[in-house]
C-alpha positions in Angstrom: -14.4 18.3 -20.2 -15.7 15.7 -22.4 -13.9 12.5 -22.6 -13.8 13.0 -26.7 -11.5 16.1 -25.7 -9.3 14.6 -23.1 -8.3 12.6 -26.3 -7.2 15.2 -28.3 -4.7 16.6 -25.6 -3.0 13.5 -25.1 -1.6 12.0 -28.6 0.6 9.7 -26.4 -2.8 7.9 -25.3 -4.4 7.7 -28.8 -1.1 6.0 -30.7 -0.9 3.3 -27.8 -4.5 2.4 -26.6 -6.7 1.8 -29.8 -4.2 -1.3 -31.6 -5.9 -3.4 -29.2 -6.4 -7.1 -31.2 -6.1 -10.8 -31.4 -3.0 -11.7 -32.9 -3.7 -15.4 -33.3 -7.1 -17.2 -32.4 -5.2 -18.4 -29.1 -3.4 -15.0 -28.4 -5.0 -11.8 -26.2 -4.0 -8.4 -26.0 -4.9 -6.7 -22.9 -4.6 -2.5 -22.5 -4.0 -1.9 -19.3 -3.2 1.5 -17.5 -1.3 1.5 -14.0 -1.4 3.7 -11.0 2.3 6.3 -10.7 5.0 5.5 -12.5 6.9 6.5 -10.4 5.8 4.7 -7.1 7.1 1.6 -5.8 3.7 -0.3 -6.8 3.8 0.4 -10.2 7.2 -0.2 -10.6 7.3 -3.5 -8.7 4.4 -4.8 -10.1 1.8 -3.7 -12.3 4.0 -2.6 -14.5 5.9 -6.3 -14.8 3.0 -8.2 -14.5 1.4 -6.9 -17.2 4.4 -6.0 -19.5 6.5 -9.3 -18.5 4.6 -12.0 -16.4 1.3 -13.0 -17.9 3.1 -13.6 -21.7 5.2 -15.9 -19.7 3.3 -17.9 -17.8 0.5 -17.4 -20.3 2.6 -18.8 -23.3 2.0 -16.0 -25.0 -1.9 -16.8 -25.1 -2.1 -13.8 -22.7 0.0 -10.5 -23.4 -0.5 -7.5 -21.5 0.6 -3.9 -22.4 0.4 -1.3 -19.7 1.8 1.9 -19.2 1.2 4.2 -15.7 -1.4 7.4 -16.1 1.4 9.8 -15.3 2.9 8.4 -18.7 -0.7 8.6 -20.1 -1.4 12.2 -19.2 -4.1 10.8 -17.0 -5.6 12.2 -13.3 -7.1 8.4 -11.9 -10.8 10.0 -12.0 -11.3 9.0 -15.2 -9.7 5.7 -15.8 -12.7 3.6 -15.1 -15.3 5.5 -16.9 -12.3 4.7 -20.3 -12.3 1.0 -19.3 -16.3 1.4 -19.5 -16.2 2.4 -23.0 -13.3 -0.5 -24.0 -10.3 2.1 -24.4 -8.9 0.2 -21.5 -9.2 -3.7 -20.7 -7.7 -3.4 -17.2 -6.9 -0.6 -15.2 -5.6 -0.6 -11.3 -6.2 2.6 -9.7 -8.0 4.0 -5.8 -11.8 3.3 -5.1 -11.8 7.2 -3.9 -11.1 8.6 -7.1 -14.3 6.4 -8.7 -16.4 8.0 -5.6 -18.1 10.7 -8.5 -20.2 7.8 -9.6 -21.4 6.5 -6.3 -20.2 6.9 -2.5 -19.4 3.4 -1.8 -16.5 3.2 -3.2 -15.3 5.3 -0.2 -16.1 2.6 2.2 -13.1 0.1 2.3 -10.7 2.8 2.9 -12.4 5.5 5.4 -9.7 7.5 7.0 -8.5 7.0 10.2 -10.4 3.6 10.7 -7.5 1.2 11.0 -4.1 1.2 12.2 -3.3 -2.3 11.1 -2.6 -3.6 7.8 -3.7 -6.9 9.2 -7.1 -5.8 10.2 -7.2 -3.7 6.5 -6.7 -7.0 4.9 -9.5 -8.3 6.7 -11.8 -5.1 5.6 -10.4 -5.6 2.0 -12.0 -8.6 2.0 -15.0 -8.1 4.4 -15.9 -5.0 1.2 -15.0 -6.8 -1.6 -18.6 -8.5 -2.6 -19.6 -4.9 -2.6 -17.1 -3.2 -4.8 -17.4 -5.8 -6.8 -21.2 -5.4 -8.0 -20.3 -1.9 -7.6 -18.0 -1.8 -10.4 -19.9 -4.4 -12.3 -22.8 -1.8 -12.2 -21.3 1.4 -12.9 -18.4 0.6 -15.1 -19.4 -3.4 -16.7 -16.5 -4.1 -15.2 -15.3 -7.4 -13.1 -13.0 -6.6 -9.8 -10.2 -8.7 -9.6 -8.2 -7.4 -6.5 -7.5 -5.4 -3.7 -4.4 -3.9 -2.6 -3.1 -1.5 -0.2 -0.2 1.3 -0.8 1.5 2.4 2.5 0.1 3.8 5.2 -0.8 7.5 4.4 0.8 9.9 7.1 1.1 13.4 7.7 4.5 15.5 6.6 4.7 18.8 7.9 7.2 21.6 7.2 7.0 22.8 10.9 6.9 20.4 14.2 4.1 18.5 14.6 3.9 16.0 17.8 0.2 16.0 18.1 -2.9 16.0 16.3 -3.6 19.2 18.5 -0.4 20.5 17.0 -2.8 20.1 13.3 -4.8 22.5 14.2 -5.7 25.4 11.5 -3.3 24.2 9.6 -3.8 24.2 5.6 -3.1 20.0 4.6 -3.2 18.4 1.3 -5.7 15.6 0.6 -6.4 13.3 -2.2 -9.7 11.9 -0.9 -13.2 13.1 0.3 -12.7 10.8 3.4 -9.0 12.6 4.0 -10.6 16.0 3.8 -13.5 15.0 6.8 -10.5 14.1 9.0 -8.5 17.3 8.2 -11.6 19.4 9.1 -12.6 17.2 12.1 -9.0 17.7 14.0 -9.8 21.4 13.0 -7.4 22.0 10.2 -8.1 22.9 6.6 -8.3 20.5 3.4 -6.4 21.8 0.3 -7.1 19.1 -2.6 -4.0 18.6 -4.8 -2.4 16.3 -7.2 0.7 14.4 -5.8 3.0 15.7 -8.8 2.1 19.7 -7.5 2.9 18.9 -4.0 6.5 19.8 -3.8 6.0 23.1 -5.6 3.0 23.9 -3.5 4.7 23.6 -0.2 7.5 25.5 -1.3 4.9 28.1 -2.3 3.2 28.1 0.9 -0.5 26.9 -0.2 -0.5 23.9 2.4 1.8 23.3 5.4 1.2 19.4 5.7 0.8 16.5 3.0 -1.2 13.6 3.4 0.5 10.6 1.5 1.8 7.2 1.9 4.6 6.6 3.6 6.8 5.3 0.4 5.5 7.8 -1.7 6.7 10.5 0.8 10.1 9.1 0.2 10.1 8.5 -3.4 8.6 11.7 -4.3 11.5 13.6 -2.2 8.8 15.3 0.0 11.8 15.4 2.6 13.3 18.5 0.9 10.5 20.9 1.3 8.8 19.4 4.6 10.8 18.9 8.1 8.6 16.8 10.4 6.2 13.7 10.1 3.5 12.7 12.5 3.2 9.0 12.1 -0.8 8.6 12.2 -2.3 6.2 9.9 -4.9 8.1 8.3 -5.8 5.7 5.7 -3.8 3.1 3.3 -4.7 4.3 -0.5 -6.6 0.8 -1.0 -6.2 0.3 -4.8 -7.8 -2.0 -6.9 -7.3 -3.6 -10.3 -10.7 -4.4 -12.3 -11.1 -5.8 -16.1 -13.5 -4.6 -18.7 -15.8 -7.5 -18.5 -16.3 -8.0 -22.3 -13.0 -8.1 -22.5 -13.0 -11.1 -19.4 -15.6 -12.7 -21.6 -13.1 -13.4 -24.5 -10.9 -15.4 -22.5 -11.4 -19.1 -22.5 -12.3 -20.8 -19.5 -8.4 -21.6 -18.9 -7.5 -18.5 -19.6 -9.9 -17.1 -16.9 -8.7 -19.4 -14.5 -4.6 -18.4 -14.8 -5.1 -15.1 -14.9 -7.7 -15.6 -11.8 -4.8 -17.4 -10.5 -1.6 -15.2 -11.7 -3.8 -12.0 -10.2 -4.7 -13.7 -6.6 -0.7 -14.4 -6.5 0.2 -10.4 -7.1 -2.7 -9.7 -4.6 -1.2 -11.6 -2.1 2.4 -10.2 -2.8 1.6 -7.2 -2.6 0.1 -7.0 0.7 3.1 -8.7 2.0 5.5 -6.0 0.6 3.4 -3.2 1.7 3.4 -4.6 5.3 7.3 -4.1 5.3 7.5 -1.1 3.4 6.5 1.3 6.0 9.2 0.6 8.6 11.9 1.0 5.3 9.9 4.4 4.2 10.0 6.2 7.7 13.8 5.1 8.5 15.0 6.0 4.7 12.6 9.5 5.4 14.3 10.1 9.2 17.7 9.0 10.1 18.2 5.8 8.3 19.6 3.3 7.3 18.5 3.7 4.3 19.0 0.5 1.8 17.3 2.7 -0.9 19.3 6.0 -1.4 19.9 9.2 1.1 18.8 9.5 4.2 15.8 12.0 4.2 16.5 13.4 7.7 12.8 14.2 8.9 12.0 14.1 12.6 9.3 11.8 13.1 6.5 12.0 16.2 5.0 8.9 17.0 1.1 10.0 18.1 0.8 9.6 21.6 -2.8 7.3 23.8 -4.4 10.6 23.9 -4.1 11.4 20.0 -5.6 8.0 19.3 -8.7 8.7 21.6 -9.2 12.2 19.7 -8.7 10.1 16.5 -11.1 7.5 17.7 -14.0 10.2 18.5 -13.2 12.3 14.7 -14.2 8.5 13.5 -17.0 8.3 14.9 -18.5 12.0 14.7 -16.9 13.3 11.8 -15.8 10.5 9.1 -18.5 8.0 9.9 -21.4 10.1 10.0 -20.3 12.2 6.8 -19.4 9.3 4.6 -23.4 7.4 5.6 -24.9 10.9 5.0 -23.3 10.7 1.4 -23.4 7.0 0.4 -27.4 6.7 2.1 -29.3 4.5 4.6 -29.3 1.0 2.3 -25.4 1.7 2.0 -24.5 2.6 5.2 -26.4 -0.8 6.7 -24.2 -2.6 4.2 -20.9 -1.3 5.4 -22.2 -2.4 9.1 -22.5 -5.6 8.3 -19.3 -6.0 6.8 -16.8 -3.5 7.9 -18.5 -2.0 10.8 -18.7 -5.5 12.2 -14.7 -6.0 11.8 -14.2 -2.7 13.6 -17.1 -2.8 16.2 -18.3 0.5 14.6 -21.5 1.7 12.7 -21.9 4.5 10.4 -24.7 6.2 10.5 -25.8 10.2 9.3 -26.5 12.6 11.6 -29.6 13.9 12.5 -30.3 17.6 12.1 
C-alpha cells in the first residue's frame, strides 16, 4: 500500500500532522508520534515530554505535539519512512520494525543475547554510532536516544517450566530476531500485532506471547494466558530520532537543550525500566500489586540448563541468521562493538 493511501484511511492523521509551523521567529513546532498509548512508556513519558516538558523548559521557544500511533491509526513500520518525507519531525518507535530498509537495525536488540539491563545499556551504547548513520542514511534523520521497554518474556496459556516445555508450540513474535529463537527452541513463530493478541489466544492461533513484561500486565494478557516463563528474550530497545531538517531549524541553543532535555528522559527511562520488571511479574503473579489486581499467573523461573540451551540457540540460530541477513561488512561491525561486550561473534553459516 502506498503511503499516499495510508493517508486517506486515517483522517485523524491528516487534520493533526500537516499544521506544522513557526508561530513566532523564536517559537518551534515539533510533530512528533509516540510508541502505544497505552503502555507505561508512552504514558510516562513521550507523551509528557513532548506535550508538557520541552514548552516549559523551552520557554515556549520549543513546543512539541505528539500523539501515540495507536491514536494515529499507525503499525510502527512505517513511522520513519513519514518522518523521511517531513510528515513527522520526531518519532520514537523499535529499530526491528525499521529492519525492511536494512538489517542492522536488528543488531542492538538480538534475542536472547542479554539478561541484564545493565549490560543492554552498555550494548545501547556500544551500537549507537551505528544506528545513528544508519538512520541518517536511510531516513535523513538524526538519532537522539536509546531506550529499553521491559524485558520481553514468554506467557503461555498452558504450564511452561522449560524452554523444552516450548517445544512445537505456536508463539507470537513481533520481530525477525524473536521468530529465529522461537524456531531455534523448536517451536513455531506466528507474527501478530499486540492489540490482536488477546483475541488470538482466546481463538487458539498461538499458545504463547512474546512481550514485555509491563505490557503483559497492562494489556490484561493475564485473562486469556495461565503461566509465564521468565526468560529474557530480548528488551524492545526503542529509539527516538528527529527529521534532521527539522534539527537544522533549531538554533544552536535550542540544539543544545533539547540535546540536554532528551539525554535527561534517556537516562530516566532506563532507570524506570530497571524497576519495572520486578513490579510487572508480581502485579502479573500473586502480588502485591501497587498498580490494580493481582493477575494470578504462575511464573517459572528458567532453570542453568535452559540458559545453556539458550546460550547454544544464540550462537547457532540467532547469530548466524541475523550476519547472513545484515552481510559480511555488518556483521564485522557488530563484533567490534557488541560482540566484544558479549564475547560473541556473529557470523553466517556456511552451506
Amino acid at each position: 500500500m502506498k503511503l499516499s493511501k495510508k493517508y486517506l484511511v486515517i483522517p485523524l492523521l491528516a487534520g493533526w500532522l500537516f499544521c506544522s509551523q513557526l508561530l513566532a521567529n523564536d517559537t518551534i513546532i515539533i510533530k512528533a508520534v509516540g510508541t502505544w498509548g497505552y503502555f507505561t512508556n508512552y504514558q510516562k513519558h513521550e507523551g509528557p515530554f513532548w506535550n508538557q516538558h520541552m514548552a516549559s523548559v523551552s520557554d515556549g521557544q520549543i513546543i512539541g505535539e505528539i500523539k501515540p500511533q495507536t491514536e494515529l491509526g499507525l503499525r510502527g513500520y512505517e513511522i520513519m519512512r513519514l518522518v523521511k518525507n517531513g510528515v513527522f519531525d520526531f518519532a520514537f518507535g523499535l529499530p526491528g520494525y525499521v529492519v525492511p530498509e536494512s538489517e542492522i537495525f536488528e543488531g542492538a536488540d538480538l534475542s536472547s543475547l542479554v539478561q541484564n539491563i545493565a549490560v543492554q545499556k552498555q550494548v545501547a551504547n556500544a551500537y549507537f554510532p551505528t544506528l545513528a548513520r544508519a538512520f541518517e542514511e536511510k531516513y535523513n534523520a538524526k538519532l537522539m536516544m536509546l531506550y529499553p521497554f521491559p524485558s520481553q518474556m514468554i506467557w503461555c496459556n498452558s504450564p511452561v517450566n522449560s524452554i523444552e516445555d516450548l517445544r512445537g508450540k505456536r508463539i507470537r513474535v513481533y520481530l525477525t530476531t524473536l521468530g529465529d529463537f522461537v524456531e531455534g527452541v523448536g517451536a513455531i513463530p506466528v507474527s501478530a500485532p499486540f492489540h490482536d493478541v488477546s483475541e488470538a489466544m482466546k481463538k487458539g492461533v498461538f499458545d504463547c506471547v512474546i512481550t514485555g513484561t509491563m505490557s503483559a500486565y497492562t494489556g490484561e494478557l493475564y485473562k486469556v494466558a495461565s503461566h509465564g516463563f521468565t526468560l529474557r528474550v530480548g528488551w524492545g530497545l526503542a529509539f527516538g530520532a528527529m527529521n534532521i531538517a527539522k534539527w537544522n531549524l533549531l538554533s544552536e541553543p535550542q540544539k543544545a537543550l533539547l540535546q540536554q532535555e532528551v539525554a535527561t528522559l534517556t537516562e530516566r527511562m532506563w532507570q524506570e525500566t530497571a524497576t519495572e520488571d520486578a513490579i510487572a511479574l508480581a502485579c502479573l503473579s500473586t502480588g502485591p500489586c501497587e498498580l490494580g489486581e493481582v493477575g494470578g499467573m504462575t511464573l517459572a523461573e528458567p532453570a542453568a540448563s535452559d540458559l545453556i540451551i539458550r546460550d547454544k540457540v544464540a550462537a547457532d540460530v540467532i547469530l548466524p541468521r541475523w550476519a547472513g541477513r545484515c552481510g559480511p561488512e555488518c556483521a564485522a561491525n557488530w563484533n567490534r562493538t557488541v560482540g566484544k561486550i558479549l564475547g560473541l561473534r556473529a557470523e553466517a553459516s556456511r552451506q
